[in-house]
N, C-alpha and C positions, 0 to 999 in steps of 0.2 A: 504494500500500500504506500508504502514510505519514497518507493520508487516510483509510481505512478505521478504522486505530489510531485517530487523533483524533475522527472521527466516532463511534464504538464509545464511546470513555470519554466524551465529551459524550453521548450518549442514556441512558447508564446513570449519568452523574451526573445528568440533569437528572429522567430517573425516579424516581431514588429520591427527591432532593432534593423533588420534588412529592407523593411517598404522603409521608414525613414530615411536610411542610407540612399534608396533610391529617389524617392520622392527631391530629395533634397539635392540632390545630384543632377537630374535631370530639370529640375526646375530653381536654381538657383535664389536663393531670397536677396532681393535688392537692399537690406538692411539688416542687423541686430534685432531687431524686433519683429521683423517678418522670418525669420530663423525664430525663434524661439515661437511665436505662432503657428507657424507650420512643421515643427516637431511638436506641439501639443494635440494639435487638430488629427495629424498622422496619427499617431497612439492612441487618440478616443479614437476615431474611427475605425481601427484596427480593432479595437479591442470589441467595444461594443457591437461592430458589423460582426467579425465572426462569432462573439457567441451567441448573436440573435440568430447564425445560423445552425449553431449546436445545438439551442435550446429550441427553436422550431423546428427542425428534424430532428429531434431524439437521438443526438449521435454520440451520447454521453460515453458509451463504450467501446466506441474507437481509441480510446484513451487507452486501452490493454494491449496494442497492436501498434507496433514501431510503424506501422504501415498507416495505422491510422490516425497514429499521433503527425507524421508527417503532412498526411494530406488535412488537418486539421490547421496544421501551421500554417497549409497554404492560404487556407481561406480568410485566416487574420491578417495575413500577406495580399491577400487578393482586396479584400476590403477598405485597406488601410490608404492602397491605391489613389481611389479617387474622393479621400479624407481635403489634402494642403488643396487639391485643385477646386474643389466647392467652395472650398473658406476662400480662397484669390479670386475669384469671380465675385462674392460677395464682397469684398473688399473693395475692389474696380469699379463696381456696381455705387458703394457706398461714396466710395472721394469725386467719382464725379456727379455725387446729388448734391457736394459739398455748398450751402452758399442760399440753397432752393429752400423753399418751403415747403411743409408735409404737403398742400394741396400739390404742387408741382411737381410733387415725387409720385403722388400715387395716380396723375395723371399720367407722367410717363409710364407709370407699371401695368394701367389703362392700357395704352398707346401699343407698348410690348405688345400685351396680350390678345391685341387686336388685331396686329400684325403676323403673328405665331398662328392663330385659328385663319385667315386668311392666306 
């Protein structure tokens, strides 16, 4: 049991540890604090994506199986993916309403969404 615990935290730290790795690689943060946001954003979203998907598929006992422990990793790894890249859109999204007022913001999100269905 004692190994399961330690196996469990090592495939979900080294998951995550690697979509970070990547996330932050492939998309560079333009500052200090967008680095430290998009390793925050990565690791919830890793975390919580994969285990909304262990817990809605009952896959609690792929945990007994090196095999399963791996492809379990993947899916914290797979999830964690597109964590930084949601938070940076909403961000892009937010600096340039910089200035507006709530009416003018939620007519553009109006505007969007008028455009998106057409």
């Amino acid at each position: 049991a004692a190994f399961n615990l330690y196996g469990t935290v090592m495939m979900v730290a080294l998951a995550v540890s690697l979509v970070v790795a990547v996330v932050l690689i492939m998309r560079f943060p333009r500052s200090p604090q967008e680095w430290v946001v998009g390793l925050i954003c990565t690791v919830v979203s890793s975390l919580t994506g994969g285990s909304f998907i262990i817990m809605k598929w009952n896959l609690h006992e792929w945990v007994t199986d090196i095999w399963g422990m791996i492809t379990l990793g993947g899916f914290f790894f797979i999830c964690g993916l597109p964590g930084w890249a949601i938070v940076r859109w909403i961000f892009n999204f937010i600096n340039k309403q910089e200035g507006k007022t709530i009416v003018e913001v939620m007519q553009d999100l109006k505007k969007a969404k008028d455009d998106i269905q057409s």
